[in-house]
C-alpha positions as CSV (number, residue, x, y, z in Angstrom):
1,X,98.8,122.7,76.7
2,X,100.7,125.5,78.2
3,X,103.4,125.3,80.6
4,X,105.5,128.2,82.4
5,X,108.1,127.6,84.4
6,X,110.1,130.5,86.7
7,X,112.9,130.7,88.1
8,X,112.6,131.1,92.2
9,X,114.2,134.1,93.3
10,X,116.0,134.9,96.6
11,X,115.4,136.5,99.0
12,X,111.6,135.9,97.9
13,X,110.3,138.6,100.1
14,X,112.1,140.8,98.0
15,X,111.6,139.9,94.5
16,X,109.1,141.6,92.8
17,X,107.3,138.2,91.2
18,X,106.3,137.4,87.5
19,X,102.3,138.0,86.7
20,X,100.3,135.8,84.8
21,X,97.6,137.8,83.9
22,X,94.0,137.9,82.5
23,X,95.1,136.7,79.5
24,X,95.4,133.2,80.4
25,X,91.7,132.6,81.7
26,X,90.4,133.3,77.6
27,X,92.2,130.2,77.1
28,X,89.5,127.9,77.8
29,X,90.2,125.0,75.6
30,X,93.5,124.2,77.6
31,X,93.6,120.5,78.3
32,X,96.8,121.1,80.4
33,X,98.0,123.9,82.8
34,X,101.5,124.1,84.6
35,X,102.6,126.9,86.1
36,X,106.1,126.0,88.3
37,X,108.0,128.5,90.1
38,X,107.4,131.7,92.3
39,X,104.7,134.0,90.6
40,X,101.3,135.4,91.1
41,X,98.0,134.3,89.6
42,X,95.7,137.5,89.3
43,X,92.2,137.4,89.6
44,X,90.0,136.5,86.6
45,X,88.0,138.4,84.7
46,X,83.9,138.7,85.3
47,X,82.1,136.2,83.9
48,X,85.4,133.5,84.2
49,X,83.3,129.6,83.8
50,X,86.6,128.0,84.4
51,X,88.3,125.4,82.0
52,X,86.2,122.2,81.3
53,X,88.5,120.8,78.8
54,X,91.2,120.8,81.6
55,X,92.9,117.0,82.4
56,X,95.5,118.5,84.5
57,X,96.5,121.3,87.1
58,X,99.7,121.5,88.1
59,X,100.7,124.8,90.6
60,X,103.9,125.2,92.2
61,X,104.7,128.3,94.3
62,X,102.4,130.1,92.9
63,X,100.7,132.8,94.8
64,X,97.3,134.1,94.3
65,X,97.7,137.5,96.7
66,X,93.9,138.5,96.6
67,X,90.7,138.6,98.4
68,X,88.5,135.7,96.7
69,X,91.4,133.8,95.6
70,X,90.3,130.5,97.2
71,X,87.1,130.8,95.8
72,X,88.6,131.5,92.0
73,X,90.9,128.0,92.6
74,X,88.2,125.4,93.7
75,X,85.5,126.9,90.3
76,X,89.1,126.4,88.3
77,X,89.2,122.7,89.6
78,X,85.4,122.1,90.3
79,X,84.8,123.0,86.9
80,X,87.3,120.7,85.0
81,X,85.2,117.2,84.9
82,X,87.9,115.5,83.1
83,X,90.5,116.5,85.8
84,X,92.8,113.5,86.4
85,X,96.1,115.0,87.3
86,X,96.2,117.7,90.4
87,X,99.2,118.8,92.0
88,X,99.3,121.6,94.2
89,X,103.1,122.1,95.5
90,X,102.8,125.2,98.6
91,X,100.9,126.8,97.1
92,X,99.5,130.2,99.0
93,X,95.9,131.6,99.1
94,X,94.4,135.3,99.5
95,X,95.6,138.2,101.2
96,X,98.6,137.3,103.9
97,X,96.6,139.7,106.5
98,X,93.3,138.3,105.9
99,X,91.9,134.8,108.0
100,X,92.0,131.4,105.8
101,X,90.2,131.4,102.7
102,X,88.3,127.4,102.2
103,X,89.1,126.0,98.7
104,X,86.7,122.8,98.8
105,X,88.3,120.5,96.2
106,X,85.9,118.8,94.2
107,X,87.7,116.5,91.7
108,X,85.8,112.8,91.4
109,X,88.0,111.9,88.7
110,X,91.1,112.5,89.9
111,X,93.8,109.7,89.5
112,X,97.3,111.3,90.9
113,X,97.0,114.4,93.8
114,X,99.5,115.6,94.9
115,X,98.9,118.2,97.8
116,X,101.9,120.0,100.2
117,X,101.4,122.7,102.3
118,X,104.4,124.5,104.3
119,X,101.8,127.1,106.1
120,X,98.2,126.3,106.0
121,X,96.0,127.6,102.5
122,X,92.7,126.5,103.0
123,X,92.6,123.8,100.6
124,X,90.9,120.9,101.4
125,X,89.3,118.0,100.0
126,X,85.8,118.4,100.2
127,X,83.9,115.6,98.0
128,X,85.1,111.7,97.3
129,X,88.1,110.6,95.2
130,X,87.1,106.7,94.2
131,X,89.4,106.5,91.1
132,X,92.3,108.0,93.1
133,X,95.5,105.6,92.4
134,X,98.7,107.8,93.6
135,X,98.6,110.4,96.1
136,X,101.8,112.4,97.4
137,X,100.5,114.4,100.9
138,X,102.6,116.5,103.0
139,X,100.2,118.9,105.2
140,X,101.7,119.3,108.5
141,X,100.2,122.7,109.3
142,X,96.7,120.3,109.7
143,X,97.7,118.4,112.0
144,X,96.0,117.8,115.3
145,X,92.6,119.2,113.8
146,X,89.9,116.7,111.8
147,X,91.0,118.6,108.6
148,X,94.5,116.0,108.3
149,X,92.1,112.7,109.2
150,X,89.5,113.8,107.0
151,X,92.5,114.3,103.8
152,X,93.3,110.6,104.7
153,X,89.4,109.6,104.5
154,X,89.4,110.9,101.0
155,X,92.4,109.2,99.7
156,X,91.9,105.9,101.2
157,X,91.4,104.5,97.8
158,X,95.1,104.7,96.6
159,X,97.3,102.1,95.4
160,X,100.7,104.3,96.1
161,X,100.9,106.8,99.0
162,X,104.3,109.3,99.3
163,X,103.7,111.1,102.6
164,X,106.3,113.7,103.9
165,X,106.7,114.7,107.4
166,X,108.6,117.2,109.2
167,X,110.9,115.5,111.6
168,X,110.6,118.5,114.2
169,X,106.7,117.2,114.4
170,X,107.4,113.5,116.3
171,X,106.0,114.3,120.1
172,X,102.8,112.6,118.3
173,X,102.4,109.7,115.9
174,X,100.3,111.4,112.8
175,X,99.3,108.1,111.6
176,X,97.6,107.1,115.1
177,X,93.8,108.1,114.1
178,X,93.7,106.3,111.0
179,X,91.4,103.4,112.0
180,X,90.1,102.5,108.9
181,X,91.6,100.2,105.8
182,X,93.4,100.9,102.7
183,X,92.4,97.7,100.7
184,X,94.3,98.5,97.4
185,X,96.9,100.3,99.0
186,X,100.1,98.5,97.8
187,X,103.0,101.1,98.4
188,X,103.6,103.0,100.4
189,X,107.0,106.1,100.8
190,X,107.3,107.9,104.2
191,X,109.7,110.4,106.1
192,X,110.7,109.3,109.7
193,X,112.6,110.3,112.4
194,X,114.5,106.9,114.1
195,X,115.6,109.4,117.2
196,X,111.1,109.8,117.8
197,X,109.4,106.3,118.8
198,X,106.5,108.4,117.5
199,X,107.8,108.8,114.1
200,X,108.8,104.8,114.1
201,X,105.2,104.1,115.6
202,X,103.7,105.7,112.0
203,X,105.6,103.3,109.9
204,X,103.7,100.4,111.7
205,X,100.5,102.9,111.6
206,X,100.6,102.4,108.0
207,X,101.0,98.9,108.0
208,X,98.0,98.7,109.9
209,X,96.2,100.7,107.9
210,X,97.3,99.2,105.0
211,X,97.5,95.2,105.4
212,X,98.6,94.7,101.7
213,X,101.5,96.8,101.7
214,X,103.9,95.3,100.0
215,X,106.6,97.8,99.1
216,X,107.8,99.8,101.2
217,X,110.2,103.0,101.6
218,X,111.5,105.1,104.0
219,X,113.4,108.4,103.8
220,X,114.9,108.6,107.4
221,X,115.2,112.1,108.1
222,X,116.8,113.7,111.3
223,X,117.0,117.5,112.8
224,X,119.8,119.5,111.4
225,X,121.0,119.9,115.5
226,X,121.1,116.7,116.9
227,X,121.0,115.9,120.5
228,X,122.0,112.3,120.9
229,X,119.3,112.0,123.6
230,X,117.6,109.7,121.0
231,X,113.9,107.8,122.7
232,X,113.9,104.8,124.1
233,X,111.9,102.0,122.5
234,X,109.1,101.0,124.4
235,X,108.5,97.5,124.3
236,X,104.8,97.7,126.0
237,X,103.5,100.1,123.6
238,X,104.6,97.6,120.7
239,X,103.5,94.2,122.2
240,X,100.2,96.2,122.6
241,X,99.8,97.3,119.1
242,X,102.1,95.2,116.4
243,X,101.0,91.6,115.4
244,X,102.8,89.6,113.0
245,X,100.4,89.7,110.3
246,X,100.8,93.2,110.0
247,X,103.9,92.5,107.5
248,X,102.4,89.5,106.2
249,X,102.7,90.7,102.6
250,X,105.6,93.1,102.9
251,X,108.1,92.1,99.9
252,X,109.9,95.3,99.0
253,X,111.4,97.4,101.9
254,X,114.4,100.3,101.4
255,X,115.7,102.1,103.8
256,X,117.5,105.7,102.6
257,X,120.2,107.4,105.0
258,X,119.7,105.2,108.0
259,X,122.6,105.9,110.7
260,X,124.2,103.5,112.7
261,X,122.7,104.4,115.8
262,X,121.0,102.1,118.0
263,X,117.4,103.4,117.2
264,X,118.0,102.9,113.2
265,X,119.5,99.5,113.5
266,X,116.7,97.9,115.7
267,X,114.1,99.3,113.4
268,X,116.0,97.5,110.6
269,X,116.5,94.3,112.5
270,X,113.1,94.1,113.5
271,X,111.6,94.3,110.2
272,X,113.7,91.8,108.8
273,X,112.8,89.6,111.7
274,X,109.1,89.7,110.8
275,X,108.6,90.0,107.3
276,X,107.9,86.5,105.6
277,X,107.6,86.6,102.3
278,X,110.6,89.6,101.7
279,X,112.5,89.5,98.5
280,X,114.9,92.6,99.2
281,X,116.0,95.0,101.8
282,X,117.9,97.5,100.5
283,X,119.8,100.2,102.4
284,X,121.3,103.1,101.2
285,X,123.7,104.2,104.5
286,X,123.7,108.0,105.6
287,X,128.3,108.2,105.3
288,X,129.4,108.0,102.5
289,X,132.5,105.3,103.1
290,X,133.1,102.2,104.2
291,X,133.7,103.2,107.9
292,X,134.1,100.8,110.6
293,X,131.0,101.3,112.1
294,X,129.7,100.6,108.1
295,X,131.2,97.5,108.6
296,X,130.1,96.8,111.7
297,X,126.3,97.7,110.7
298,X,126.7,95.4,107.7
299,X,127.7,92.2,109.6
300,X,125.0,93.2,112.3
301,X,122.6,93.2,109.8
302,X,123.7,90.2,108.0
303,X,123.6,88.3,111.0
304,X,120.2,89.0,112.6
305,X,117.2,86.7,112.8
306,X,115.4,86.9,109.2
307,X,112.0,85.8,108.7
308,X,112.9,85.3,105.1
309,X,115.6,83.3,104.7
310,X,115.6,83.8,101.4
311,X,115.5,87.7,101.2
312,X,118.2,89.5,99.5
313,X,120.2,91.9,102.0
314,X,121.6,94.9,99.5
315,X,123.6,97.7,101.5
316,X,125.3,100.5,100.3
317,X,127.7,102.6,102.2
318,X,127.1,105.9,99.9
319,X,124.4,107.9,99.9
320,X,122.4,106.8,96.8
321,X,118.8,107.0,96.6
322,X,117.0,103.5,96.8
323,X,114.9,102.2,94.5
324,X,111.5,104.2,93.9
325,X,108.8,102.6,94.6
């Protein structure tokens, strides 16, 4: 096992960054390989077969700043059979004035991915994942192109899915393409924006997608520059595409950092009004005090029509995280 962790300078552009060198690629026994923080990966020596004994890669903010470099990452992952465990946390490919390199990943074993890209590195998953339980996805740079449906193809076998998006990307719902089933998907954690009826149409994308959901968090994220001009919900567009059985096993639903805004309070209401079988909702409020509009939220929650009667309302006026999932 080896594991280096760095410290992240700043400004980054003008750190000079820590080398790992050749050193590491004679290590070819290593069953685990973590390397966190901002440094570069250099190229491996001739003659590099990769490291077959390798269960997990793990590489955050690493940068591998040469020509090739996309090429040298997929024979590091295709050649690891035993790869379970692959995160790979922004991390950035090739020369920056050179076009995309392609890293295919080829992992059939893989059990937990976790892939996030800030700017677009050519990684994508090339060959099936049928073992794949967890998956944690944030590639925003993809999409509008086949490349961010075909990532969801190849993951459609996970039990828990964490998906992060950018709340400045809501003039389209992500989720909309995804027309085909997640049978043992059972949890599911995503960003939204309540001010975007596209962002609040994904949550009920991957309800759809996912008809045996049944826990279910949301991180409600919002720009940093508000404008109040929040969308209107559009009643059409939801009588047109939500049916009741699409919460027919939800059970487990938080909400983190919700405001008290029109938009986040009929997303909560609504829920409750549909889910069945719910055990617990659990809020975690954006203020932390006990405001008046905190108390008016609470009693307007308390007080709406609840599928579940017997579901247990918890609401916190401080900004704790909810339960993970």
């Amino acid at each position: 096992m080896l594991k280096l962790k760095f410290d992240m300078p700043w400004p980054v552009h003008l750190a000079r960054p820590p080398v790992v060198g050749p050193a590491l690629y004679s290590c070819s026994a290593l069953t685990h390989l973590q390397l966190c923080g901002y440094c570069h990966l250099l190229r491996a020596p001739q003659g590099f077969a990769g490291f077959p004994n390798l269960f997990t890669l793990c590489l955050e903010y690493v940068v591998l700043p040469f020509h090739g470099a996309a090429a040298q990452l997929q024979l590091i992952i295709s050649s690891a059979p035993r790869l379970t465990r692959l995160l790979l946390d922004d991390v950035m490919i090739g020369d920056e004035e050179a076009d995309i390199e392609t890293c295919a990943i080829q992992a059939p074993n893989l059990r937990f991915l976790k892939l996030i890209m800030t700017l677009d590195n050519g990684c994508r998953i090339a060959g099936e994942l049928p073992l794949l339980k967890v998956a944690q996805i944030s590639i925003d740079p993809l999409f509008g192109t086949p490349n961010f449906i075909n990532t969801f193809r190849r993951i459609s076998s996970v039990k828990k899915l964490y998906l992060l998006t950018d709340s400045d990307q809501t003039m389209e719902n992500p989720l909309e393409r995804i027309l085909w089933t997640f049978q043992n998907l059972r949890a599911v954690q995503l960003t939204a924006n309540f001010g975007k009826f596209p962002s609040i149409m994904s949550i009920f994308s991957s309800l759809r997608f996912g008809p045996h959901i049944e826990k279910l968090k949301i991180q409600v994220i919002r720009p940093e520059v508000e404008t109040g001009n929040d969308d209107a919900i559009d009643q059409d567009i939801l009588d047109a595409v939500i049916y009741d059985d699409m919460f027919a096993n939800l059970k487990h639903v938080s909400v983190d950092r919700p405001k008290y805004l029109p938009n986040d309070m009929w997303f909560m209401k609504f829920l409750l009004s549909k889910a069945g079988l719910l055990e617990y909702f659990f809020v975690s409020f954006n203020h932390g005090e006990e405001t008046k509009a905190y108390v008016e939220g609470c009693k307007e929650l308390a007080m709406c029509e609840k599928a579940s009667p017997e579901a247990m309302l918890i609401l916190r006026p401080r900004d704790k995280p909810t339960p993970n999932l």
